[in-house]
RODO-2510 file (C-alpha; in nm, 4 decimals, decimal comma):
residues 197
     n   res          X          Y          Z
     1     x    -7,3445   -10,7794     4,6388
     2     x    -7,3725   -10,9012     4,2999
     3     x    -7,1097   -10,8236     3,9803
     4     x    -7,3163   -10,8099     3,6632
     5     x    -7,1070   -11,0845     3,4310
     6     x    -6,8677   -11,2903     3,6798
     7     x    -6,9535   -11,4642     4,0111
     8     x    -6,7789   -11,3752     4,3228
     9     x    -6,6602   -11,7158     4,4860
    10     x    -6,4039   -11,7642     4,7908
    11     x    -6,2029   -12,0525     4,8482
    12     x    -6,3388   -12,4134     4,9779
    13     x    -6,0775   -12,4355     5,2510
    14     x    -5,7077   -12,2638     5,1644
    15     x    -5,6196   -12,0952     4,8946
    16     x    -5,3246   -12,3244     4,8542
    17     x    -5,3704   -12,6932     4,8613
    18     x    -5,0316   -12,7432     4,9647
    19     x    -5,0373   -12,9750     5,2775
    20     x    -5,0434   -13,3924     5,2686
    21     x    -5,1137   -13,6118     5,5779
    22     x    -4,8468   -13,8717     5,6107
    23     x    -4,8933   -14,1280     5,9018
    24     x    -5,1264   -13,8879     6,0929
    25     x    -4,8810   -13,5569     6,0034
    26     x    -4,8906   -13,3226     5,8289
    27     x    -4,6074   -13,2848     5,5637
    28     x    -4,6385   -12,9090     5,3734
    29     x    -4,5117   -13,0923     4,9865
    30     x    -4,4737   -12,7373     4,8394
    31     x    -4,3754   -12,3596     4,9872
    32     x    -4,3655   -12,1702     4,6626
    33     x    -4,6762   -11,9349     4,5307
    34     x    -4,6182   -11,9836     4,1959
    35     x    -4,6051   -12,2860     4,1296
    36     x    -4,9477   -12,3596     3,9886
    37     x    -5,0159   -12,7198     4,0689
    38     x    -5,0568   -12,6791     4,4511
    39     x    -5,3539   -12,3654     4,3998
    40     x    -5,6456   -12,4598     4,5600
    41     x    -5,9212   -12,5258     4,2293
    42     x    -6,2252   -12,5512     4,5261
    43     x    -6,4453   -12,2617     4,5392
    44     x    -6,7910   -12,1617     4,7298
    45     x    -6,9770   -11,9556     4,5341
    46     x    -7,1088   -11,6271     4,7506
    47     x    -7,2843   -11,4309     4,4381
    48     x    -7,4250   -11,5320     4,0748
    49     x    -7,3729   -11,2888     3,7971
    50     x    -7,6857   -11,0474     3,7208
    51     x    -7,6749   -11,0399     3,3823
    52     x    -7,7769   -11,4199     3,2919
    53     x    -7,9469   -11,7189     3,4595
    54     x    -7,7857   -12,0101     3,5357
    55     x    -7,8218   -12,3652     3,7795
    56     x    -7,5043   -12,2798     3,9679
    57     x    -7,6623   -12,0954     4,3198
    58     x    -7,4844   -11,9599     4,6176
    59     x    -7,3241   -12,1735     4,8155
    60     x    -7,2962   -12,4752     4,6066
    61     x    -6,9271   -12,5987     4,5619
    62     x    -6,7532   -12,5457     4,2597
    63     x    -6,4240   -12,6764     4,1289
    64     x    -6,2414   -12,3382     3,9231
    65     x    -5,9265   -12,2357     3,7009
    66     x    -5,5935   -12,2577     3,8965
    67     x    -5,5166   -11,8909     3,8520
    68     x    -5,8006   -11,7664     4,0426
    69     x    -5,6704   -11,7737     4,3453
    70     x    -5,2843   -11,7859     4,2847
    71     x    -5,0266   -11,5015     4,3814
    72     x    -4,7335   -11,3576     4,1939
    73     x    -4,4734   -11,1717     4,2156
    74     x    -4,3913   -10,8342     4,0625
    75     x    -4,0424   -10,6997     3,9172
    76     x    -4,0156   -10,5475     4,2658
    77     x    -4,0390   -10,8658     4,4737
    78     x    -4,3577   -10,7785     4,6056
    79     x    -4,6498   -11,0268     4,6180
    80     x    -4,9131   -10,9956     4,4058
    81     x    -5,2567   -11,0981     4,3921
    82     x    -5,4243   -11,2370     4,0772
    83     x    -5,6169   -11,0357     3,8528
    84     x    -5,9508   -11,2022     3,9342
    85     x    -5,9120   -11,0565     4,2986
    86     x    -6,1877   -10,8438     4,4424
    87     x    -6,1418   -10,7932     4,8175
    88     x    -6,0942   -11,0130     5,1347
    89     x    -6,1348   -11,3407     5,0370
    90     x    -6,3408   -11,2636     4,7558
    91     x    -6,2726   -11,3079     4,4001
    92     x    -6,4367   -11,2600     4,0310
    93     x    -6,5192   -11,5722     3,8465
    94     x    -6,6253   -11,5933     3,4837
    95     x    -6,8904   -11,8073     3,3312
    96     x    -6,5920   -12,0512     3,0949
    97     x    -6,3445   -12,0760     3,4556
    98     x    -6,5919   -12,3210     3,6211
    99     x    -6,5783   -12,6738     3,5369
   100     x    -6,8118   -12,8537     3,7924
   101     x    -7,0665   -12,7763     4,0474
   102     x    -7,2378   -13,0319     4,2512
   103     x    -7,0395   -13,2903     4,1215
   104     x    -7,2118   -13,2059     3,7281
   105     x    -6,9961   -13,0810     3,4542
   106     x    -6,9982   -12,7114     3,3398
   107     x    -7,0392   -12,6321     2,9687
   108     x    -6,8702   -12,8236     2,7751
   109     x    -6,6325   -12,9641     3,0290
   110     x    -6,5701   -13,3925     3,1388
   111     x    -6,3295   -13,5517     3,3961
   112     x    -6,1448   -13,8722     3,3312
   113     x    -5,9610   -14,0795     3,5708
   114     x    -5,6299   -14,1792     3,4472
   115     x    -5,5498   -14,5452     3,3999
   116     x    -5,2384   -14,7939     3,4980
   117     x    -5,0168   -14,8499     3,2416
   118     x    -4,9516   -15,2541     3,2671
   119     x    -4,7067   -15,2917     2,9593
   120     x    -4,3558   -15,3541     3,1466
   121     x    -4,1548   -15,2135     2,8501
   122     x    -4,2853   -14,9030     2,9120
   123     x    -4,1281   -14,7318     3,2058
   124     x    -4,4429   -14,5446     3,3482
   125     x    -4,7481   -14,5558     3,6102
   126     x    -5,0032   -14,4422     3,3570
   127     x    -5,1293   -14,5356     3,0694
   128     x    -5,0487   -14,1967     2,8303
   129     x    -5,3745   -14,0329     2,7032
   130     x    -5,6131   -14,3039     2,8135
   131     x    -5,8561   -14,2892     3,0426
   132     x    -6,1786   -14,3685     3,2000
   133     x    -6,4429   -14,1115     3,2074
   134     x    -6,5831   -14,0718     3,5140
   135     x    -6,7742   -13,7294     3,4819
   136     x    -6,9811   -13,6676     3,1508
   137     x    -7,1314   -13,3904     2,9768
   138     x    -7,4603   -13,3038     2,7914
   139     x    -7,2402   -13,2996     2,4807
   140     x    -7,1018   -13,6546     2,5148
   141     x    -7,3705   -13,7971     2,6625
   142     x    -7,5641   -13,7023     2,3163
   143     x    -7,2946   -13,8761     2,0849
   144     x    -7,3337   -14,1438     2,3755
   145     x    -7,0372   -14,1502     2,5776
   146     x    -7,1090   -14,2344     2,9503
   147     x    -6,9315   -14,2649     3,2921
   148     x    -6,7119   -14,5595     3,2706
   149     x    -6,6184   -14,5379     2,9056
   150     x    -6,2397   -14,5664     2,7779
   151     x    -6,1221   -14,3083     2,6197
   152     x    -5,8676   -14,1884     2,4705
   153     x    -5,7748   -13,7766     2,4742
   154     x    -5,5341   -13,5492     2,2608
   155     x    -5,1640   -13,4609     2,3952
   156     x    -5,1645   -13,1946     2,7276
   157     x    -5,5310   -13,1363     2,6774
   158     x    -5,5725   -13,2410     3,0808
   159     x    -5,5261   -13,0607     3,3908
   160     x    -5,5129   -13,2355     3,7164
   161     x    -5,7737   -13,2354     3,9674
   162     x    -5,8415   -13,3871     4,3362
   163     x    -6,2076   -13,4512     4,3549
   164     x    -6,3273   -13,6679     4,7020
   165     x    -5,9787   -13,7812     4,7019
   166     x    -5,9697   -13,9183     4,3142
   167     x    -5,7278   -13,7758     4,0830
   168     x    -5,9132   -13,6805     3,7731
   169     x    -5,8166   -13,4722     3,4324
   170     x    -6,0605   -13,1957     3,3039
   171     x    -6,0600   -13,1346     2,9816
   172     x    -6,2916   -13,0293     2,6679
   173     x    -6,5438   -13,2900     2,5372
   174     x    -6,3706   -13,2146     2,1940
   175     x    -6,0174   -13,3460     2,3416
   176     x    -6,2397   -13,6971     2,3813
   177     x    -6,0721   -13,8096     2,0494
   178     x    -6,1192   -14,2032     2,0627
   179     x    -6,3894   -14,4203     2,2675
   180     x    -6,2660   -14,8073     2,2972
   181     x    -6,3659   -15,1256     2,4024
   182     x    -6,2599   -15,2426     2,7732
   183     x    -6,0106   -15,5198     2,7442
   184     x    -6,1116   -15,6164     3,0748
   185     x    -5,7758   -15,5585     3,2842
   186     x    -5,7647   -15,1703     3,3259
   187     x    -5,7239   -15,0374     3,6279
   188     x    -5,7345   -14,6526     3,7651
   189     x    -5,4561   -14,4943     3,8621
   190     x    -5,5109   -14,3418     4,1944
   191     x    -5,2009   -14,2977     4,4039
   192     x    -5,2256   -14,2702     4,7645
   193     x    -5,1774   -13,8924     4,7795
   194     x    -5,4568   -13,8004     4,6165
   195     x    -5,6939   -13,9990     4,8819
   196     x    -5,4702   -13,7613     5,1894
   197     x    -5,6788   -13,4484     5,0892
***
């Protein structure tokens, strides 16, 4: 079974990623379908498309677009699947909704993990559009950006990720706008739900 542009993927694990361990319990953090945040963005791949080669292969793990696998629903009250849904647990996946497989970066897409923001006048955990980059690109690494670099990245340019229990922001190597010298006293923001995955 093969679709001729998209792969056909199923999810990791759920297709919600709505449940934290707390103290050896579970604690379900969100009940609601739309609510985009808590969609599971882990994928297996079953199929590659026919019409093109490419590295990604079945069964390698890939981390996807929150609307893949997200429900809706209709004016009727009825749930909905999402648009990219093919049948079971399978699901159509184009070439530009995958941002990493086998922990490399798809295209043109980086991860950065989010730093602490240690000015006390400033009434917030993280640093605002800083970051260090902890997943590069064939496109940064030729202007010569590498893992561990801070950088700075353009306003709502990030969405959230879990990856092996890090929270990390994909984005576009174009929303890389500034590379800086460490100071020396950054620290990543991690918080201690992301590592309950």
């Amino acid at each position: 079974m093969k679709s001729l542009y998209n792969f056909i993927i199923k999810p990791y694990d759920k297709r919600y990623d709505n449940v934290r361990s707390v103290d050896g319990k579970e604690l379900i953090i969100n009940t609601s379908i739309e609510d985009h945040k808590f969609v599971s963005k882990q994928a297996i791949v079953v199929s590659t498309p026919e019409a093109f080669d490419t590295d990604i292969r079945p069964n390698d793990k890939v981390y996807v677009h929150h609307n893949l696998f997200r429900r809706w629903y209709d004016q009727k009250g009825k749930q909905r699947n999402s648009s990219t849904h093919f049948k079971d647990d399978l699901y159509f996946c184009s070439l530009d909704q995958i941002y990493m497989y086998n922990n490399k970066c798809h295209l043109d897409y980086c991860f950065v993990k989010p730093i602490k923001e240690i000015n006390d006048l400033y009434n917030k955990k993280e640093k605002e559009y800083f970051g260090i980059l902890k997943y590069s690109n064939k496109s940064l690494k030729r202007v010569g950006l590498k893992p561990g670099d801070l950088v700075v990245f353009t306003p709502n340019s990030e969405f959230e990720f879990i990856i092996e229990g890090e929270r990390l922001y994909c984005m576009k190597s174009n929303d890389i706008a500034v590379t800086h010298e460490h100071e020396g006293n950054e620290e990543e923001n991690n918080p201690s739900w992301a590592k309950s995955n």
